[in-house]
C-alpha positions in Angstrom: 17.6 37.2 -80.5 14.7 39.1 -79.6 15.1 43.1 -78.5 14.2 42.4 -75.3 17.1 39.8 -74.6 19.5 42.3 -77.0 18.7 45.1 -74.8 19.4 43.1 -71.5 22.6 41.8 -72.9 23.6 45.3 -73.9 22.9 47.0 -70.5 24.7 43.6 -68.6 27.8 44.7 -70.9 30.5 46.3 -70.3 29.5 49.3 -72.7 29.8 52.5 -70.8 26.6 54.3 -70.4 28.0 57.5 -72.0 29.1 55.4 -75.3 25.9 54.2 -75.4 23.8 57.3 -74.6 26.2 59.3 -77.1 25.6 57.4 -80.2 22.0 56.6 -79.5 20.5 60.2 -78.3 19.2 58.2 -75.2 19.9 60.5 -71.8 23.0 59.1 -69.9 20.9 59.0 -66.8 17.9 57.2 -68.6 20.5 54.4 -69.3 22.2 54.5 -65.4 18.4 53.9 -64.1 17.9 51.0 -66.8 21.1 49.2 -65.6 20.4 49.7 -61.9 16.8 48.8 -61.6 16.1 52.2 -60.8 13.3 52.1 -63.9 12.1 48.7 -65.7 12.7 47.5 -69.0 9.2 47.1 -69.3 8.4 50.7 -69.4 11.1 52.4 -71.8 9.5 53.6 -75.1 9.2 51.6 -78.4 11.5 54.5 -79.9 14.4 53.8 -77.2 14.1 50.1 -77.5 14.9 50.4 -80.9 17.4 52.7 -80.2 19.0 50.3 -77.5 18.8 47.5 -80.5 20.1 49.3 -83.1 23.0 49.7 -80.7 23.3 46.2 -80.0 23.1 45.1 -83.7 26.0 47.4 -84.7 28.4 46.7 -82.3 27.6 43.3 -80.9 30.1 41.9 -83.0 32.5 44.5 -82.2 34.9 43.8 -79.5 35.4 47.2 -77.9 32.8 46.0 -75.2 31.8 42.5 -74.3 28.7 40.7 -72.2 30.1 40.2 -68.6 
């Protein structure tokens, strides 16, 4: 899956924005604008995609959230 689409699926979950923004370092309202369109996908840094996708990699198979 590329980070793109992992990133997407993430911020479509049902992952609260303060798990997320907790574990990653990423600002709670940085993730709230992602998820409503408030600031593009295409313009977050190479350093919080990775950030987004580490997330997604280590708890994607995890079943505390899911894709809704």
């Amino acid at each position: 899956m590329k980070l793109r689409d992992k990133i997407q699926a993430l911020l479509d979950s049902d992952a609260t924005s303060y798990a997320i923004a907790k574990e990653t370092g990423i600002s709670n309202s940085t993730i709230v604008e992602l998820r409503h369109g408030k600031r593009k996908l295409s313009n977050i840094s190479l350093k919080v995609a990775e950030r987004l996708g580490e997330y997604y990699d280590s708890h994607s198979e995890d079943r505390s959230w899911r894709i809704r």
